[in-house]
VORO-950740 format. One record per residue: x, y, z of N, C-alpha, C in turn. Coordinates in pm, whole numbers, plus 50000, padded with zeros to 5 digits. Each point is the difference from the previous one (the first is absolute). Layout:
BEGIN
XYZXYZXYZ;...
END
This chain:
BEGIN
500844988150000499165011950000500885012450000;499625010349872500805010250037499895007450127;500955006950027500305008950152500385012149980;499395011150049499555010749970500485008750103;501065005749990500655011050128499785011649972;499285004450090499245015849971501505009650066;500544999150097500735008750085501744999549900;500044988949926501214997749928499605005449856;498734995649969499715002449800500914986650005;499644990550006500674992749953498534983449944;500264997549893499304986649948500724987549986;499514989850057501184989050047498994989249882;500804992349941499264986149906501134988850056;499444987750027500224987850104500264991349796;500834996049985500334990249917500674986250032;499394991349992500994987550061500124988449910;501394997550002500584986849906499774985050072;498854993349891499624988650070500494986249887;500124990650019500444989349972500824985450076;500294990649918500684989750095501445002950040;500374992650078501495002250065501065002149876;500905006249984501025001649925499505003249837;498895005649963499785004349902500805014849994;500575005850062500475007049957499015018850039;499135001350113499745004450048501025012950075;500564995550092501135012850065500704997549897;500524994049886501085004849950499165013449889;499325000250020498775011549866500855011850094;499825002050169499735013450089501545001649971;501294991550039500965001749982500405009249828;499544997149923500195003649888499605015549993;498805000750047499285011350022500955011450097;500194997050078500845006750119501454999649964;500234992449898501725007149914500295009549893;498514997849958500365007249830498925010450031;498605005350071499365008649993500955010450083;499665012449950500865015750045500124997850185;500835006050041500464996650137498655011750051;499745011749988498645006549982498914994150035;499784990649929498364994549985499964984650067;500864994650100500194989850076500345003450122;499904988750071500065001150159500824989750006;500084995450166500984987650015499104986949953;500744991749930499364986750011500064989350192;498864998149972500714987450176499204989449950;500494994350050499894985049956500344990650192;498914993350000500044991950084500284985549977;500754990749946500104989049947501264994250052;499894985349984500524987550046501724996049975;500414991650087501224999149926500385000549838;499574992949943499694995249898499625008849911;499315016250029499845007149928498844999249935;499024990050122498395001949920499195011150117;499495005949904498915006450111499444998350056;500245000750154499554991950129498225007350054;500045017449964498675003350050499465011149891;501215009049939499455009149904501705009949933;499625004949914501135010149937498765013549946;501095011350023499205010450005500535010149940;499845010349916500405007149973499405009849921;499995011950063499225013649973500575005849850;498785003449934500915009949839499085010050013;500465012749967499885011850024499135006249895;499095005049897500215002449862499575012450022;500175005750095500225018050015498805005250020;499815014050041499025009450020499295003649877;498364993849974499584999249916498225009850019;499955009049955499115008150029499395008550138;501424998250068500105005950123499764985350155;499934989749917499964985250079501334996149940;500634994550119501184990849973499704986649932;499844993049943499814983949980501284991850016;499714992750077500944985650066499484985549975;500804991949949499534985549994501104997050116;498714987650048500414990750115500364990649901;501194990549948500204989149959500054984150112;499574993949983500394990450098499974983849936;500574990050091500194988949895499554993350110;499524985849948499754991350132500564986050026;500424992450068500854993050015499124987049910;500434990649883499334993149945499874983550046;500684994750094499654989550103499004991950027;499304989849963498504995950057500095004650108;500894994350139499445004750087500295014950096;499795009349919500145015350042498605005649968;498694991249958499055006449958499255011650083;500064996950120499785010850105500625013649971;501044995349973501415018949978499515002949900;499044994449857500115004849884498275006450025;499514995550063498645004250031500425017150084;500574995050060500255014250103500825016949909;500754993449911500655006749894499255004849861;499034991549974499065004249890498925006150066;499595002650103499385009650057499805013249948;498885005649922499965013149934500615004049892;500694990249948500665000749848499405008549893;500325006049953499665011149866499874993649878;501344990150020500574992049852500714991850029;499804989949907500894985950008500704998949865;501104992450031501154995149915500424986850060;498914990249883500604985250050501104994649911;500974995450095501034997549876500354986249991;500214992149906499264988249990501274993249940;500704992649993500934989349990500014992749862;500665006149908500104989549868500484992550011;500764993850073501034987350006499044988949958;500504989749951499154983649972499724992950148;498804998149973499894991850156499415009750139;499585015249930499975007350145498785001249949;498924998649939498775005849934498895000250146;500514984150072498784997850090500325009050097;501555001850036500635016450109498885009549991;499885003749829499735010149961498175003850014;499204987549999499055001150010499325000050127;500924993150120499584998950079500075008150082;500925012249967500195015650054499045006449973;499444999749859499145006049881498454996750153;499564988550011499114997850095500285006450113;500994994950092500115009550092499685011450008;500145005449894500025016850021498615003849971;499324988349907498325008050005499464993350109;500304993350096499104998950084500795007650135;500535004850010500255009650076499625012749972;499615006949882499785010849991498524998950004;499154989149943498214995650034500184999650155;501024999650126499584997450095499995016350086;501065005549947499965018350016499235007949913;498684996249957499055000649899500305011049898;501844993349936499915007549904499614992049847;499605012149903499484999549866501254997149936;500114982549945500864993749944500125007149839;498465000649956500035008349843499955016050022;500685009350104499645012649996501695002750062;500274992850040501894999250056500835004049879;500935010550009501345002049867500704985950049;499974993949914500604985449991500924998749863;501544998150001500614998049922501014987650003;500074993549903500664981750006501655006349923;500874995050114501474999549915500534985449997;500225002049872500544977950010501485007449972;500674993650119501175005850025501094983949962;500985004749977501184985849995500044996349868;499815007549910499495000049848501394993849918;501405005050091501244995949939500254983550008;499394996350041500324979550042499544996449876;501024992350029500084985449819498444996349989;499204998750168499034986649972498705011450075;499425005149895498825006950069498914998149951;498815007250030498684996249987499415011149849;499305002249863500005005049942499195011650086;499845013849939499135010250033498054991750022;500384996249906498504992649910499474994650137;501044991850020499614986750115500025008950182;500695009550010499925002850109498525014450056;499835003949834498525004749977498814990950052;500274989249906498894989750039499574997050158;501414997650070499894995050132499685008650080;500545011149993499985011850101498985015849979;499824998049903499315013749927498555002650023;499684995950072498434999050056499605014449960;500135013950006499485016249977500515005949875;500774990549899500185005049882500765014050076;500694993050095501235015350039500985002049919;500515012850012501305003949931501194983850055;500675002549919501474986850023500485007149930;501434993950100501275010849967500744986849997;501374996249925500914991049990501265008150084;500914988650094500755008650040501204990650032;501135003550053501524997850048500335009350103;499304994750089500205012450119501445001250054;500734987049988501505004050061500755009449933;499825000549867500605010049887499185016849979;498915001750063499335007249970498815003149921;499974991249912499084996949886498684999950074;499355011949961498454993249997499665008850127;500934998250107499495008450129499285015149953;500345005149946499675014650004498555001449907;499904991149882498965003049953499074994650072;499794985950081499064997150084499505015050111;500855002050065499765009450110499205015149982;500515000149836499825011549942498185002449995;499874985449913498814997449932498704997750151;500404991950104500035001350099499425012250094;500865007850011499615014950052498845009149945;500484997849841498675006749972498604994449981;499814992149988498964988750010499405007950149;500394997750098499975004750181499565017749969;500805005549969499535010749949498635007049956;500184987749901498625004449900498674993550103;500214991350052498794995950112499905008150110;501265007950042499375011250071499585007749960;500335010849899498845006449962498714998049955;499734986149939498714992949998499585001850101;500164998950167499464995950111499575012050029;500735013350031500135008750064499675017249896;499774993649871498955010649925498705006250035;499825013150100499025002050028498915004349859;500305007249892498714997349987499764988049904;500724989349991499764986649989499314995450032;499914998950142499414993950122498985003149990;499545017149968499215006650045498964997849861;500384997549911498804998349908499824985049987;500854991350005499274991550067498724996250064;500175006050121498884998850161498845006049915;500195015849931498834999749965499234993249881;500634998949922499514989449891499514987950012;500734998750117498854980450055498865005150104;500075010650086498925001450068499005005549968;500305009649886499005003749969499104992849863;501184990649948499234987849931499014992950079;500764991750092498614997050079498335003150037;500735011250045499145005750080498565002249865;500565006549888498615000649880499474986850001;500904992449943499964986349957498434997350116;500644999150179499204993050038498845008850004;499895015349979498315007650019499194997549854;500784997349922499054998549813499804987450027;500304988150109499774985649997499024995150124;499555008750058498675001450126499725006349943;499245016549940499255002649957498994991449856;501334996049895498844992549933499524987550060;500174995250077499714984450002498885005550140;499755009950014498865001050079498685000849948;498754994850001498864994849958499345011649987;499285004149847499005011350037498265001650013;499445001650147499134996250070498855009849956;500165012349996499525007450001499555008850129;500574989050123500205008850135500895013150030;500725000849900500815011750042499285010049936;499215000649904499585010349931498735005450085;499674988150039498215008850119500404999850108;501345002550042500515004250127500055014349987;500835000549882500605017249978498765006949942;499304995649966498195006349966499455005150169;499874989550064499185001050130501335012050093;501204996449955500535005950108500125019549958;500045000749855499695009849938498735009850034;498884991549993498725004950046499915005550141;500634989150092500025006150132500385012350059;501275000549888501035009950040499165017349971;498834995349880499405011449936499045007350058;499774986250106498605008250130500605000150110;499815012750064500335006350137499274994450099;500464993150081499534992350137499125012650029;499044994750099498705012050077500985004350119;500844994050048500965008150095501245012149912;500464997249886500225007449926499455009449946;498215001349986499685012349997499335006550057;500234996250141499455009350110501275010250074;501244996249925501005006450047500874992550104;500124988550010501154994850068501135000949934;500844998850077501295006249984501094984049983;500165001149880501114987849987501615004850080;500164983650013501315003650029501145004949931;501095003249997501025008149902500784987449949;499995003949891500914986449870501294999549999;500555013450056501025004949926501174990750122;501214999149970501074989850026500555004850136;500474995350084500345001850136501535006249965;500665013350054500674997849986501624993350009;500934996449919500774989750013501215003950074;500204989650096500945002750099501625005749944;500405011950069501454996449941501394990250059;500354994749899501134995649999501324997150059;500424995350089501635008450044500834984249972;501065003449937500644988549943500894998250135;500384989450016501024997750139501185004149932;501134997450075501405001349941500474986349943;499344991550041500694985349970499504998049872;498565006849968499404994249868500475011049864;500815011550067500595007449921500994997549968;500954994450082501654994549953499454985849927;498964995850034499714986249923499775002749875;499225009349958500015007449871500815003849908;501205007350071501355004649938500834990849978;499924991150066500584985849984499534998249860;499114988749996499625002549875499665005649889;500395015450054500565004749846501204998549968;501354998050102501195002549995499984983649914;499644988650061499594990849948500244995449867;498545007749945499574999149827501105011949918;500775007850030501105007750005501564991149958;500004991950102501134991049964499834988149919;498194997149999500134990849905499915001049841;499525014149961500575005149897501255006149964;500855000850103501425001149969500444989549928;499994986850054500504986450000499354998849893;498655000649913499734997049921500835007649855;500225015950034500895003649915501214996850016;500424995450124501394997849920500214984849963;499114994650022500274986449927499625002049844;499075006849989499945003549827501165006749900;500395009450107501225007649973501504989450002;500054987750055501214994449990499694985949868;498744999150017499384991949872500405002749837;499435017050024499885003049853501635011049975;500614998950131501465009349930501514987349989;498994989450059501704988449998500775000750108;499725013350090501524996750084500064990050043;499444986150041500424985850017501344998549921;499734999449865501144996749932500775011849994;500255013350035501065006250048501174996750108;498814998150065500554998350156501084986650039;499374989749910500424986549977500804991749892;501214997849976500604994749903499224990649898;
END
């Protein structure tokens, strides 16, 4: 879920690298954190095993600058690919923006590859996220080995959302940057989808007030015509036309006219609650411009080799 710092201007997007053990996951962040501008990176940390597998998570912040008076920051994160770490990868895909599963061409890893591929949608159905509404991008990484799996075939197995796929050689560099690239803006472009007020806003009214006709033109006709309503408004017409005998001896009706209406006094709590939510819908059209603004000018690919 994006994160929204009013006191910083700052917009944070949660991206996390998911797949099986040794696909080549932290070696993507490593790549990332050597060759992107010393500027637009943070420290990498990495919590992992002798062995150099990722024991709980790798992390690393990229910067892509002050963008319509909001900073924008990606959270990158990777998750340790292990059967049994499924707990750490649940706790780590928590609020994700975007995924990058990176998936193992080697011969012989397909079932690795699928059985991550599962993992990961039923963990995100269990944090009730939208498997077809997620920036989801597939890197079949290890592309340099004698004995790999064709594009064709690792489509077939893994390609469930007709997602972008990227081919890659993450130890060499290959491939990292356009994934991440393609990646970011994807995240991008769904935030301003999300956070378009008058998006939103014609929306709400276009379905409610669809309804709402829909259901009064669908009770009025289907109501039966009796001819009771018509010698109601006759009789009640007539009545109205003769003056009661207390009416014309001069009694005095009572007064019609509206009581008048109390005034108002707003508390203080329901006034800062107010300003709140303007300051609110304020920042969320910031965020919406500057995600349009980093969409439609590229700095992704400025910013990023």
């Amino acid at each position: 879920m994006v994160q929204i710092n009013f006191s910083l201007k700052e917009v944070n997007c949660k991206i996390v690298y998911y797949g099986p053990g040794l696909s080549g996951k932290t070696t993507n962040l490593e790549i990332v954190h050597e060759k992107a501008p010393t500027k637009s990176v943070g420290e990498l940390t990495s919590i992992a095993t002798e062995g150099d597998r990722t024991l709980f998570f790798d992390f690393l912040p990229l910067n892509l600058g002050q963008v319509a008076g909001m900073k924008t920051k990606f959270q990158i994160y990777t998750v340790p690919g292990q059967v049994y770490y499924n707990s750490t990868r649940k706790l780590v895909l928590q609020g994700a923006d975007g995924i990058v599963f990176v998936a193992d061409s080697k011969r012989g890893k397909m079932e690795e590859n699928i059985e991550s591929l599962d993992d990961l949608v039923e963990n995100m159905r269990e944090y009730g996220m939208n498997v077809d509404e997620m920036p989801i991008v597939l890197q079949y990484n290890k592309r340099d080995l004698p004995e790999t799996y064709s594009v064709a075939e690792m489509d077939e197995s893994l390609n469930r959302w007709s997602a972008p796929t990227f081919e890659a050689v993450a130890r060499d560099g290959a491939g990292v940057f356009p994934t991440l690239k393609h990646l970011a803006g994807m995240v991008l472009e769904s935030l301003n989808n999300q956070h378009t007020p008058g998006r939103r806003k014609s929306v709400a009214i276009a379905s409610g007030g669809g309804q709402s006709s829909t259901t009064a033109g669908v009770s009025m006709a289907s109501m039966p015509s009796t001819g009771l309503a018509t010698r109601t408004v006759q009789e009640t017409s007539s009545l109205q036309t003769k003056p009661s005998a207390q009416a014309r001896v001069g009694t005095v009706r009572p007064s019609t006219r509206a009581a008048p209406r109390p005034s108002v006094v707003t508390s203080p709590r329901r006034k800062r609650r107010k300003e709140n939510a303007i300051w609110v819908g304020v920042a969320l059209l910031a965020v919406a411009v500057a995600a349009a603004y980093v969409i439609s000018s590229g700095i992704i690919h400025q910013l990023l080799p």
